[in-house]
C-alpha positions in Angstrom: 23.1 7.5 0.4 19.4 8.5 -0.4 17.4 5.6 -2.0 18.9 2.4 -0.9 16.0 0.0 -2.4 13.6 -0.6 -4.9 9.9 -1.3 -2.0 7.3 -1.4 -4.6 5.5 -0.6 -8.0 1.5 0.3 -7.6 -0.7 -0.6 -10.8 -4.0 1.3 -10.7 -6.8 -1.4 -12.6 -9.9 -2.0 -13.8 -12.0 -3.4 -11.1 -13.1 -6.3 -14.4 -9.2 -7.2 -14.3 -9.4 -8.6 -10.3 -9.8 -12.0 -10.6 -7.2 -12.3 -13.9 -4.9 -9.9 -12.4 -4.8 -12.3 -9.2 -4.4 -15.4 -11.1 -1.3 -13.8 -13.2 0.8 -13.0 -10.2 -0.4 -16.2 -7.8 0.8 -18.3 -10.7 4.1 -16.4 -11.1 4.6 -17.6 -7.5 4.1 -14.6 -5.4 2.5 -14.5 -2.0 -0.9 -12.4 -1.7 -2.0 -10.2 0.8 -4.9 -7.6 0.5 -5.6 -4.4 2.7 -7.7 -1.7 2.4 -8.3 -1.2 -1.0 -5.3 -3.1 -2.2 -4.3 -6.3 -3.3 -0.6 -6.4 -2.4 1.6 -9.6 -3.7 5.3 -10.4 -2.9 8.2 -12.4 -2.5 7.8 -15.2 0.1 9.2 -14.5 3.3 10.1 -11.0 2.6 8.7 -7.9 4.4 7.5 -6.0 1.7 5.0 -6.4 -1.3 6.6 -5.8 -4.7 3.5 -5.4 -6.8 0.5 -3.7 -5.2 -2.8 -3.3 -7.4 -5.6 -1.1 -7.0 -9.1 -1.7 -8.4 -11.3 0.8 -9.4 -9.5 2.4 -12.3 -11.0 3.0 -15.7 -7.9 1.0 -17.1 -4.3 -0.4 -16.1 -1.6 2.5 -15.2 1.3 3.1 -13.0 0.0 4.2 -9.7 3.5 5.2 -8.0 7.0 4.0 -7.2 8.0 2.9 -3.4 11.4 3.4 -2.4 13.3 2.5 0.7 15.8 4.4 2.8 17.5 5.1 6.0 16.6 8.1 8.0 19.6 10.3 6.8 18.7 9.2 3.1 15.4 10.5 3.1 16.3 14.0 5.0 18.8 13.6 1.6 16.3 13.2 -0.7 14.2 16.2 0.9 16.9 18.6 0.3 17.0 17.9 -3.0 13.7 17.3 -3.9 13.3 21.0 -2.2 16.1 22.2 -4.6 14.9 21.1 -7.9 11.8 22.8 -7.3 9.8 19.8 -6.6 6.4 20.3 -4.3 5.5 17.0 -2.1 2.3 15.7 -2.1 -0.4 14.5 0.1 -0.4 10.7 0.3 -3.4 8.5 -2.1 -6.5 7.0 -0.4 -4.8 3.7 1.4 -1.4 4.7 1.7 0.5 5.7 4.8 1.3 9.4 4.9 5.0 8.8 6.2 8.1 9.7 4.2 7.4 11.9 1.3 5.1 12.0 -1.9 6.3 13.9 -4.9 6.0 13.8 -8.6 8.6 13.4 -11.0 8.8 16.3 -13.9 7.0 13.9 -16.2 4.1 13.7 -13.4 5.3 10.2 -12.2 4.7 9.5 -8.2 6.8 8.4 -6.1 6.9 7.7 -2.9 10.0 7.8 -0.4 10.3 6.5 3.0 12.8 5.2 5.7 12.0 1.9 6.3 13.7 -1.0 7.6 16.2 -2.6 5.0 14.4 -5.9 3.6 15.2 -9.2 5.0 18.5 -10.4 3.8 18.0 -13.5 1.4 19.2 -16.4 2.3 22.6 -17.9 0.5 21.5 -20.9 -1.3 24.0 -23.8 -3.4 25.9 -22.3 -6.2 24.8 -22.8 -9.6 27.4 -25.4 -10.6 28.5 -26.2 -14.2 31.3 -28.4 -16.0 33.2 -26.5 -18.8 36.3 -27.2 -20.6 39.1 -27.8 -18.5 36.6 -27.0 -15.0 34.7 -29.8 -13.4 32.7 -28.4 -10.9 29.8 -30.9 -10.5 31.3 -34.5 -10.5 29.5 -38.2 -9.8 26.0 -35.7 -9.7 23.5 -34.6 -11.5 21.9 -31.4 -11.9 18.2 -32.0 -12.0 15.5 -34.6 -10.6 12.9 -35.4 -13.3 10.4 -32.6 -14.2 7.6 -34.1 -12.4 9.4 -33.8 -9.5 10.5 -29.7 -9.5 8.6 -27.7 -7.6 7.1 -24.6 -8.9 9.3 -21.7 -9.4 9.2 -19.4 -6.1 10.6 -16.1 -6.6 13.4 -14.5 -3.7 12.8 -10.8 -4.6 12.2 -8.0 -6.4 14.6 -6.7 -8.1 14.0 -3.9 -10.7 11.4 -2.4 -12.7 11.3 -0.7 -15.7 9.5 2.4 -16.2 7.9 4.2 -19.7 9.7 7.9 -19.8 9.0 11.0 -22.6 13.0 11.6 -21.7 14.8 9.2 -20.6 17.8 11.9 -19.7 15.6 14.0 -17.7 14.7 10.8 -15.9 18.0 10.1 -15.3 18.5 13.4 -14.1 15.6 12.8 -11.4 16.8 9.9 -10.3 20.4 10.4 -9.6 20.1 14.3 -8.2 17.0 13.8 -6.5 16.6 9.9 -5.6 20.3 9.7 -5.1 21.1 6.6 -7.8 23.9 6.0 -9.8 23.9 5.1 -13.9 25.2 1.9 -14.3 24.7 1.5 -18.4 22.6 3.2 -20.8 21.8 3.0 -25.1 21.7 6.3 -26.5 18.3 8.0 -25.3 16.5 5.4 -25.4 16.9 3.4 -22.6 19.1 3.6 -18.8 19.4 1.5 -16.4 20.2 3.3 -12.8 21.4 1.2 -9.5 21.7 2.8 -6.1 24.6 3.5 -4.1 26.3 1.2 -1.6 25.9 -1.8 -3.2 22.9 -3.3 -5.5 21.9 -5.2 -8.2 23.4 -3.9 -11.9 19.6 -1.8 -12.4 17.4 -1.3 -9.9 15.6 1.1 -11.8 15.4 1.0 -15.7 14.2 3.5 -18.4 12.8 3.1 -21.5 11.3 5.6 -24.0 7.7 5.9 -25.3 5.6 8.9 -25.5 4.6 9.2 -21.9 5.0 7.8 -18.4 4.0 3.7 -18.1 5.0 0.8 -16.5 6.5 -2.0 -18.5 7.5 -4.4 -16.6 8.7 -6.0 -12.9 11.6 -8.4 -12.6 11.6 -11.1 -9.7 15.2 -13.0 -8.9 15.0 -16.8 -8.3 18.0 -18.9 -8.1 19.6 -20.3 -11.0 18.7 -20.0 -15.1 17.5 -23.5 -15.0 15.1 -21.7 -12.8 14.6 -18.9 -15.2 13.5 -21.3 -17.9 11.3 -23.3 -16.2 9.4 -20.6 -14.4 8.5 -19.4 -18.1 6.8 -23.0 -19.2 5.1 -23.4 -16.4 3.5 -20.0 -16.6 2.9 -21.2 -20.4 1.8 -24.3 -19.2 -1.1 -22.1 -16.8 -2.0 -20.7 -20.2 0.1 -17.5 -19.8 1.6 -18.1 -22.8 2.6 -14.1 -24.7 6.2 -13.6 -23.6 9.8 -13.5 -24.4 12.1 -15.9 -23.2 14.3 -17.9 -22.4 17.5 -15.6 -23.4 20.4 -13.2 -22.0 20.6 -10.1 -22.1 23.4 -7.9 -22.9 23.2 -5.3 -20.4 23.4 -6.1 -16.4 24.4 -10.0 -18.3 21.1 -11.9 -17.0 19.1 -14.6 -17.8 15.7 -13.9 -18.6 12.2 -14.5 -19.3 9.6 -12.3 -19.4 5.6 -13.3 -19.1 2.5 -10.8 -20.7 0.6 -9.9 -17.4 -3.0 -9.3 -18.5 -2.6 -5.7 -20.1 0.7 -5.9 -22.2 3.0 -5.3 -19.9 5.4 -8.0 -18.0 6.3 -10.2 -15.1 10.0 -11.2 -15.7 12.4 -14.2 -14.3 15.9 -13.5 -13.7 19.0 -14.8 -12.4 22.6 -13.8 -12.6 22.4 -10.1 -13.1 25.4 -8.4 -12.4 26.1 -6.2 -9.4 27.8 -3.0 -8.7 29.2 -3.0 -5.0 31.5 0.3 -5.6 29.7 2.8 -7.7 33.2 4.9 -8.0 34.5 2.3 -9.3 32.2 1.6 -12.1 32.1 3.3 -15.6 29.0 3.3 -17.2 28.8 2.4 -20.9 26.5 3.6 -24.0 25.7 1.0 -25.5 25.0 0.7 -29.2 21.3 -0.2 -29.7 21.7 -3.2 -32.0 23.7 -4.4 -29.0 21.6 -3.0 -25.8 18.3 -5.5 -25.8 19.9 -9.7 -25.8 23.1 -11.5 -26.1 20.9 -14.7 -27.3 17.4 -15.9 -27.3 14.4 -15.4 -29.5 13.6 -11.8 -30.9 10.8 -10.3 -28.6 7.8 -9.7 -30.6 7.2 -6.6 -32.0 5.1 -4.9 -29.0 7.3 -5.7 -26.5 8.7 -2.1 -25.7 5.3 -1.1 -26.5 3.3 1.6 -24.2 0.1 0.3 -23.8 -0.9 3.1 -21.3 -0.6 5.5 -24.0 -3.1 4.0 -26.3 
């Protein structure tokens, strides 16, 4: 089934942006853990950083894409990286040299390898509500006092979204090479792609600008109560450029997103939809008044902006 998970997205930085970079994602609630010539931060509990960072650039860009998959996936992906013409790689300074490097035709990197699957989340209480005629939460309440919630904790990665020149010859690298599926998309300007066997609604997202770019990574946590109040405590920390609290339209979850110290975003999410049969789903193109939020505020102008390009 080629690519069966989203591993990681690497940020090259500025070696200035450290200390604010490590602040942003410690107070978004993700674990850190440096190596050689990395800081790497994830999910707690999970096996896998989601964001790694790597000083020493002369300003933030995408470093490279991890994805996971089985043994027979990657051989997959071989074949038809070999096929489209694609030459592999040698690994960066840092990184393992296992599975296979290769660029995208818009000079992206990625990096595949067979890995073990992440560790299975753990099933948590439903997210109970009372609606007309349905009484699901009775003789209880739904929250303790705000002084007495935790901080938000995220439970994994779950997509990213990525700048593209062309978002079609994207999606034609990632479903004939990475071995994904289109789950929705708005005309050429942006795609959302899941992969096959059962995943989230996007795993990987598209959107266009004038070159390759990272705009943003989005972390799952329980319930939209949870999606709300992750973004005002990260206002609260004085993180306070975002967009949120709001559904979107597409993949149907609740969001909000949080300005990471170079433009681009950290993003809360719950209830996304998911695709557990890709034969049996029929992608739509969606019309772009209707492709960015169901409800919520307008995002600010910049917010599909590619600072990378500048």
């Amino acid at each position: 089934m080629a690519v069966r998970f989203l591993k990681h997205v690497a940020l090259a930085i500025p070696d200035a942006d450290r200390d604010k970079a490590v602040k942003f994602y410690r107070d978004f609630g993700l674990a850190q853990r440096d190596g050689e010539g990395v800081i790497g931060f994830g999910c707690h509990g999970r096996r896998y950083d989601s964001v790694l960072l790597i000083p020493g650039a002369e300003r933030k860009k995408i470093h490279h894409v991890a994805m996971g998959a089985s043994a027979e996936g990657l051989e997959e992906v071989q074949q038809k990286a070999l096929s489209h013409g694609l030459a592999f790689v040698d690994a960066p300074a840092n990184f393992t040299s296992n599975g296979l490097w290769f660029r995208n035709p818009h000079g992206l990197l990625f990096h595949v390898e067979a890995c073990e699957e992440e560790v299975a989340i753990a099933a948590e209480e439903p997210f109970l509500i009372n609606s007309p005629g349905h009484y699901n939460r009775v003789n209880a309440g739904r929250l303790p006092p705000k002084s007495q919630i935790a901080d938000v904790v995220p439970r994994k990665l779950g997509h990213a979204l990525l700048f593209t020149p062309d978002v079609d010859e994207s999606i034609d690298f990632l479903i004939n090479v990475l071995g994904m599926r289109l789950s929705d998309r708005s005309e050429d300007v942006v795609a959302f792609l899941h992969c096959r066997g059962g995943s989230d609604h996007h795993v990987i997202a598209l959107a266009k600008s004038a070159g390759i770019g990272f705009h943003h990574a989005s972390f799952m946590v329980g319930t939209p109560d949870e999606v709300g109040l992750g973004g005002c405590r990260m206002i609260e920390k004085g993180h306070t450029k975002g967009w949120g609290f709001g559904r979107h339209a597409i993949g149907s979850n609740f969001f909000h997103y949080i300005s990471d110290p170079w433009g681009s975003y950290a993003e809360y999410y719950s209830d996304l939809d998911y695709i557990a049969d890709s034969d049996n789903w029929e992608a739509s193109n969606w019309p772009l008044e209707d492709s960015l939020h169901t409800w919520g505020p307008n995002p600010d102008e910049d917010f599909v902006h590619n600072y990378e390009m500048d």
